[in-house]
N, C-alpha and C positions, 0 to 999 in steps of 0.2 A: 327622627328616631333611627336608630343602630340599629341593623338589622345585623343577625349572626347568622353565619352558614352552618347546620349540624354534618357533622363527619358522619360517612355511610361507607360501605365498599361495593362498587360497581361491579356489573354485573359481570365482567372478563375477571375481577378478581374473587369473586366468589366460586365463579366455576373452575379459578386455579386453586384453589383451597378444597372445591371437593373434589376434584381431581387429586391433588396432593393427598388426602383422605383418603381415598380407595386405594392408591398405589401402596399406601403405609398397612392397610389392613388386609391389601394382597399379599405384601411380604410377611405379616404378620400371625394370620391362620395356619400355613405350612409349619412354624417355627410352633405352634400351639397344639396342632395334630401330632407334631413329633414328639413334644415334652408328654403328652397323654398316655403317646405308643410308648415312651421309655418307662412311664410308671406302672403300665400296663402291665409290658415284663416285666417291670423289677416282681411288680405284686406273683406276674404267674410265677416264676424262678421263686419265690417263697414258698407258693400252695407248693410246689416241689420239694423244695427242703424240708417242709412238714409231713411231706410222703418219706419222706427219705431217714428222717427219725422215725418216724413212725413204723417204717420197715427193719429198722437197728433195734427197736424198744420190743418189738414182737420176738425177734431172735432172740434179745435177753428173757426174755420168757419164756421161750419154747425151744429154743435152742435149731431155728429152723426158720427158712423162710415160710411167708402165707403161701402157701399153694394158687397157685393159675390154675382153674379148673379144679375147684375142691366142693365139699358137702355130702350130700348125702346121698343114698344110691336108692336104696331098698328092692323091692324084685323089678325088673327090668330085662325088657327085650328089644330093644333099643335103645340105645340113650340118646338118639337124636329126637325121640317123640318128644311131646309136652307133656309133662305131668304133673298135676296140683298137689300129688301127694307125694313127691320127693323131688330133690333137684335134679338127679343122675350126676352128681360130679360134673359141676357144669359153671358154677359160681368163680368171678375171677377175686383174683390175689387183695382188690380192694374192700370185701365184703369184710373179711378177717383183719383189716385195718382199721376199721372205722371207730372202734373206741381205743385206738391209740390216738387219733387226730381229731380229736373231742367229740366223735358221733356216740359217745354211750348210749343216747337216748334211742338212737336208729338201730344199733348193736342190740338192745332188749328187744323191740319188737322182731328183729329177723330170728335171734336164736332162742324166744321163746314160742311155745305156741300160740298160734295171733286168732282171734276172734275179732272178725271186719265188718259184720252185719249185726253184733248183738246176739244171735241164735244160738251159740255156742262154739265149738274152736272150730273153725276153717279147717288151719295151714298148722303143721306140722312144727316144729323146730328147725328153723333153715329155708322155709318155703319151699314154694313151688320151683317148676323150671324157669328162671330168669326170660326163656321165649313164650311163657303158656299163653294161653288165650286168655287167663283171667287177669291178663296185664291191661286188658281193655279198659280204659274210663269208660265207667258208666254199667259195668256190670257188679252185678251185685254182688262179686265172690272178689272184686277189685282187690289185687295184694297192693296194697300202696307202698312199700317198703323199696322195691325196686325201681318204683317211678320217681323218686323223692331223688333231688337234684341235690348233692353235696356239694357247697360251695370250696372247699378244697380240692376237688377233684376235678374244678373246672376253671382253666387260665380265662384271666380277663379278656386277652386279644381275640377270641375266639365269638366271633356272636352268634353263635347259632344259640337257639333255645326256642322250647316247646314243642307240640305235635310236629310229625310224627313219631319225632322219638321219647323215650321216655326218660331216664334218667342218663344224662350224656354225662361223659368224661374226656377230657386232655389226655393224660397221662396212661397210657399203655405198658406191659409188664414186654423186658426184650426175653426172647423165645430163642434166640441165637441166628445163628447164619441161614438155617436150614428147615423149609418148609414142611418135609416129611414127617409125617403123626406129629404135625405141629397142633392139631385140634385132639386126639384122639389122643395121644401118648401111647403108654402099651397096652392099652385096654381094649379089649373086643367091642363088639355092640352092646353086649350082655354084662358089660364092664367087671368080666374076669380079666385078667390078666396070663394067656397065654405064652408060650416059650418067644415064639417065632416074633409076636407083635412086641416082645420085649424087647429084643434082640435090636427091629428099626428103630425103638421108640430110642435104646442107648447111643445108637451110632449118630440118630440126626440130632438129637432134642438135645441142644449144645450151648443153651443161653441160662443165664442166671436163674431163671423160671424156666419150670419145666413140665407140660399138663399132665399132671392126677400122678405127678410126681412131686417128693418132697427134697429137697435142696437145701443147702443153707451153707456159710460163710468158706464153711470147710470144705465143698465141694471147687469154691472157686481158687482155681489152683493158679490160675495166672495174675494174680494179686487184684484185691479188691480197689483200688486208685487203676487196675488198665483195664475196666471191666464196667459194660453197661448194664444197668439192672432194669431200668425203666428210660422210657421216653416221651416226648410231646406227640398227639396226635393232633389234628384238626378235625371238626365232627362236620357231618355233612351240611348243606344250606338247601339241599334239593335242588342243585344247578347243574350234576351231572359231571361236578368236578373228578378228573382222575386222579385226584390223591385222596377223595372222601367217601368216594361209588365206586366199591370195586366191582372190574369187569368179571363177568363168567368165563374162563377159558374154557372152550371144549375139548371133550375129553380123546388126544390126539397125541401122537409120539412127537418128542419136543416141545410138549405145553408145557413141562415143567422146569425149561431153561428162563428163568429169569429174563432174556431178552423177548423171547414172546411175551412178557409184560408190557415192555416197554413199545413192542408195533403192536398191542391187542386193538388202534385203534382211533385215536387221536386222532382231533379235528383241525384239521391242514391250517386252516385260516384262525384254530383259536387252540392250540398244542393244550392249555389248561381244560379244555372240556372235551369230552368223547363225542366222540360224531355222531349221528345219527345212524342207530341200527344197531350200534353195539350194545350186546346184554349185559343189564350191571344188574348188581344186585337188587336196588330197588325196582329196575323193571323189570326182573325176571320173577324173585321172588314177594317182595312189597314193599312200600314205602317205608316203613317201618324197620328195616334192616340194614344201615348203613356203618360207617366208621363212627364209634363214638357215640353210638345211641343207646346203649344199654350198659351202664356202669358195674353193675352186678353181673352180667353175662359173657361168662370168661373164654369164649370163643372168639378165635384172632380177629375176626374182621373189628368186633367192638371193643376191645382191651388188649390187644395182644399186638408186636411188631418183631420184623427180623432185618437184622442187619445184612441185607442184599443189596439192594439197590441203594441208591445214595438218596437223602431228605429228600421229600417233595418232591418224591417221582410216584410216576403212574402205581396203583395197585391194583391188584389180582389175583380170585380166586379159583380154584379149578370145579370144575364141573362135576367128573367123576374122577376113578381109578385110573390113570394113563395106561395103556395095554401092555404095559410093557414087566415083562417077566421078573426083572431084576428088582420092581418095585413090589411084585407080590410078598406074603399076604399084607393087601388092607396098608401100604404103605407111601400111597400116594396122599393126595393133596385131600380130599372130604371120605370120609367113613360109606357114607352114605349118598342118596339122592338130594339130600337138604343141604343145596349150598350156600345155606348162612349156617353153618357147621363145620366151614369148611377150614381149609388152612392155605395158604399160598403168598403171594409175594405182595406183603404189605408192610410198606416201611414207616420210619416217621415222617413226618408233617408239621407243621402250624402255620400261624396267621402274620409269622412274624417276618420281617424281611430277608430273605438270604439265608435259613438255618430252622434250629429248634432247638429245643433244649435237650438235653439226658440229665441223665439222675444215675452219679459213678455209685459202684461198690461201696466204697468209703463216704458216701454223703455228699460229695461236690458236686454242684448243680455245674455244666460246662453248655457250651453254645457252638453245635456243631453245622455247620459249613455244609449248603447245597454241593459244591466243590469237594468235598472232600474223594480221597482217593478208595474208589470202592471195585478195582481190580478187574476183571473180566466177568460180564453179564453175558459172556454166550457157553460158561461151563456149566453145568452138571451142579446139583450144592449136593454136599457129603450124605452118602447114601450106605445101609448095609449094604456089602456087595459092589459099591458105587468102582467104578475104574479108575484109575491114576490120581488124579490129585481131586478124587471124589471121594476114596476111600476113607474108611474108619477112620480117627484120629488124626485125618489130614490136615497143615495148616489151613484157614479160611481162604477160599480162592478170589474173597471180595476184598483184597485191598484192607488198607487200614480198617475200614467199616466195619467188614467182615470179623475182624481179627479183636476189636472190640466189644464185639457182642458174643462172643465165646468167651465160657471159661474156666477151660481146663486143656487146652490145646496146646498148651506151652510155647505160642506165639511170645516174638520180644514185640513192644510198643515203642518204636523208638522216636517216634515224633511229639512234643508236650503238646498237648490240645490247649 
């Protein structure tokens, strides 16, 4: 009887085949992690262009940009407190977007009066302060409207989400070059509007938005294609990143030059994280207050950026008043003792390699460059009173950056982004 040999493959050739195997689906993953991150952005660069109509469509209706830091005030003796029965002008520029970008349903409950428990009306028309305490899950006066996470509002490359923030956003409104009553605008605490606080609020507050001021197309005098209007942020992970947690600067002559930003602190051995001991915002103030955690709350650490430093550098905010004469009255960096109020040197960010996006005047979403040329970090940014190439109406002293996020300086743009 014929006996037949059956064909098998030996064991040196099998182990060349899963070898072969592994090597093909090591090259393999990198090229599939990449197609992911490319669709990632394309998608975030769209929730952008849908911001970016949706900031063209409110003009056509109002003839005006949404206000950074707008709503409702009522009587008030600070507007850095929390108050369930008004907002203090404190809501950012996205809240008055949202039934252009299909949030009608989230736009009813904020601008009418909300009843949260059944017992009759809570909250006001506009809510509470976007910081109050009844932002708490689990308490029974819970405004859910500002914890409610808009999926436009938030790029996909970004993974932060949930506790301890509450409703995060990407997308930040640009505030211009210049820190000063970058939170506060001309308003007092009392949110009059005095001579003196008007006077810094005109000379620094130099970006397309401008707080508990109204703006709009015809303001931007250096044409709406060389002008930032909005940017990508990155929202925090609670890792102590310094583009996410901003530092406290203390309140010291020279905190408010831009490169005290840049040495507040940074971890020798890891440049992306702050070392131990420097106060950020979550450790000073609480977890709860970082970049990008509060969507509705139009105070710059969470919705707000200036064009200072270049993407994806260290940010920071100040502590108090700086002592320093030339910034009086009330025209330094926070209003007040509450510095998650404050304003200071917080630029753009994201998740994305090398860059982050802007959102022009005209609607083009652009992809702007870590690199980019952003001038001298050891001047002065434009102040009432400021000296030399600090002064009123001075060109931006940050380089192309700078000269982008203004707009009315009558800067030329002479490089295509």
């Amino acid at each position: 009887m014929k006996q037949t040999r059956r064909a098998a493959f030996t064991l040196v050739e099998l182990l060349v085949v899963i070898a072969i195997i592994g090597v093909l689906v090591g090259l393999l993953l990198p090229a599939v992690q990449a197609a992911r991150e490319a669709a990632r952005r394309m998608s975030c660069s769209n929730n952008f262009k849908q911001i970016g109509l949706g900031i063209h469509n409110y003009h056509s209706a109002y003839n005006q940009l949404p206000r950074q830091k707008g709503g409702t005030s009522g009587a008030v003796a600070d507007w850095a407190l929390s108050s369930a029965v008004a907002n203090h002008e404190e809501l950012s520029y996205l809240v008055a977007l949202t039934p252009f970008v299909e949030g009608q349903s989230l736009w009813e409950q904020i601008s009418n009066p909300l009843d949260v428990n059944g017992g009759g009306i809570d909250y006001a028309a506009m809510g509470p302060t976007p910081d109050s305490n009844n932002l708490q899950p689990g308490n029974a006066l819970f405004y859910t409207p500002w914890s409610i996470e808009v999926p436009t509002f938030r790029c996909p490359s970004d993974p932060g989400v949930g506790l301890p923030a509450f409703g995060r956003t990407n997308y930040a409104a640009c505030l211009g070059d210049s820190p000063f009553r970058g939170s506060a605008g001309p308003t007092a605490p009392n949110l009059s509007r005095p001579n003196a606080e008007s006077q810094y609020a005109r000379a620094a507050n130099r970006g397309a938005f401008a707080p508990r001021t109204s703006t709009g197309f015809r303001d931007i005098l250096d044409g709406l294609a060389n002008t930032v209007m909005a940017s990508e942020i990155a929202t925090d992970l609670g890792d102590r990143d310094v583009r996410t947690d901003p530092a406290v600067l203390p309140a010291a002559p020279g905190s408010e030059i831009p490169s005290a930003c840049m040495n507040a602190g940074a971890d020798p051995a890891r440049p992306q994280f702050w070392a131990a001991g420097v106060n950020t915002l979550t450790s000073q103030v609480a977890a709860a207050h970082a970049r990008g955690y509060r969507w509705a709350d139009g105070n710059p650490a969470y919705s707000g950026m200036f064009t200072i430093l270049p993407p994806n550098s260290t940010v920071c905010v100040g502590q108090a008043l700086p002592p320093n004469p030339m910034q009086a009255p009330g025209a330094g960096f926070t209003p007040t003792t509450n510095e998650r109020h404050s304003s200071g040197v917080l630029s753009a960010s994201s998740r994305h390699q090398g860059g982050c996006h802007v959102l022009m005047g005209d609607g083009a979403i652009k992809f702007i460059t870590d690199s980019i040329d952003a001038g001298n970090s050891n001047v002065l940014p434009v102040i009432f009173m400021g000296p030399g190439i600090s002064a009123p109406g001075s060109p931006s002293p940050y380089g192309l950056w700078g000269r982008l996020g203004t707009r009315g300086a009558s800067e030329v743009i002479e490089q295509a982004l």
